[in-house]
C-alpha positions, 0 to 999 in steps of 0.5 A: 559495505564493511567487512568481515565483524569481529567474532567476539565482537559480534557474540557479545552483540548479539543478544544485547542488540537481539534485546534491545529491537524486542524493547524497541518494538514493545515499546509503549510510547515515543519516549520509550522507543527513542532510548531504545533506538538510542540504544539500538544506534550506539551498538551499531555505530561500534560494531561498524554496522552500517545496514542496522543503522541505515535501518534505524535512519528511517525511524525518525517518522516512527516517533512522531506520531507514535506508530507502535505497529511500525515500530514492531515492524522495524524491530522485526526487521532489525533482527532478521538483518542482524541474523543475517550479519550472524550467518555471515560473519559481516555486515550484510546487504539489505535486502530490496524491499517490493514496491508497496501496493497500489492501494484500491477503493472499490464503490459499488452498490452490489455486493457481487460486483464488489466481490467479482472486481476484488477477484480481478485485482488480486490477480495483479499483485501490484494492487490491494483492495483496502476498502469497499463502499456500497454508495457514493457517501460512504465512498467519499467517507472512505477515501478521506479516511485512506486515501487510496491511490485508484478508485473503481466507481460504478456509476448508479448507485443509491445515496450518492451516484457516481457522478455526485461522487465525481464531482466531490472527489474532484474538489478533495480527492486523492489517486486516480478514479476508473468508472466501471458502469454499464450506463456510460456509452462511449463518447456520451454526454456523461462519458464525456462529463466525467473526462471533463471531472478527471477519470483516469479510464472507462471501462463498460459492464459487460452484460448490466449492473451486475455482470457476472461476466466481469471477468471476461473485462478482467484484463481491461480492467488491469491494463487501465488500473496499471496506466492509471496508477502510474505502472508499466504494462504487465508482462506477457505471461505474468 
């Protein structure tokens, strides 16, 4: 890290850096925001900046294709660290940014279910529910479509069951899959079909295909997303 910024140097900064990561993030196509990171490198390269630059280091993925929402968002990100140089008088540490999110598909043909697991996942902050399905079908559509990193799959379903889902998600899938299903005893020929297709975990209804009870497998049901999606054991009491 550098040490203490000029005093002048740093007012006249300012507003022309302040300026330029606004353009940056109104940027209207790829042409535009590269002058604007242009802009944006020089004055931090002269200023002996190196978090502003550290940040415009990881734009290039911005460009091509054009992201204007990331682009904004690294234009905030860019003034909020040069408020930060600001108040110190020096070049500042970023500041760590929180792992992202395990992004979650939720298929269920009841809409109870689907609202009941959400509630349990929002629990864990490691996890965001990024889209619901009430089919196999419209599963498949939305896991191409975002490729989510854990899928909560019910097993009965209209359209297309789990196990048509399975077998589909198995050929072109992403992330891991937990079926959540009252209709999969433990050790039965379709638990053990899907182990063979690659489910990450099981995890029974509690009282049918729609469990109002579902919240009593809540900390199951967490425990198996986290191993499934690669993540420690939560901490007692968190």
């Amino acid at each position: 890290m550098s040490g203490p910024v000029d005093a002048e140097l740093l007012a006249a900064l300012l507003p022309e850096f302040a300026a330029g990561a606004t353009k940056l993030g109104r940027a209207p196509d790829a042409a535009a925001a590269r002058r604007a990171l242009d802009g944006l490198g020089a004055m931090a390269a002269g200023a002996g900046l190196g978090s502003l630059g550290a940040l415009l280091d990881g734009a290039a993925p911005l460009l091509d294709p054009f992201d204007a929402a990331g682009l904004a968002a690294l234009g905030e990100r860019l003034g909020a660290q040069l408020a930060a140089i600001a108040a110190a008088g020096a070049d500042v540490a970023l500041p760590a940014e929180a792992p992202a999110a395990i992004r979650t598909l939720i298929v269920d043909d009841s809409a109870v279910m689907r609202r009941l697991l959400r509630e349990i996942l929002a629990a864990d902050p490691a996890f965001e529910t990024v889209a619901e399905a009430a089919d196999g079908a419209a599963g498949l559509e939305a896991m191409r479509r975002l490729a989510p990193a854990l899928i909560l799959l019910d097993l009965e379903m209209p359209v297309l069951d789990g196990m048509g889902f399975l077998r589909r998600w198995a050929l072109e899938g992403t992330g891991a899959v937990i079926l959540v299903s009252s209709a999969v005893p433990p050790g039965g020929e379709v638990a053990v079909a899907a182990r063979r297709l690659g489910v990450a975990g099981i995890l029974g209804k509690p009282s049918g295909a729609v469990s109002l009870d579902m919240a009593t497998r809540g900390a199951a049901l967490l425990r198996l997303a986290r191993r499934a999606a690669g993540l420690p054991p939560a901490e007692a009491g968190a």
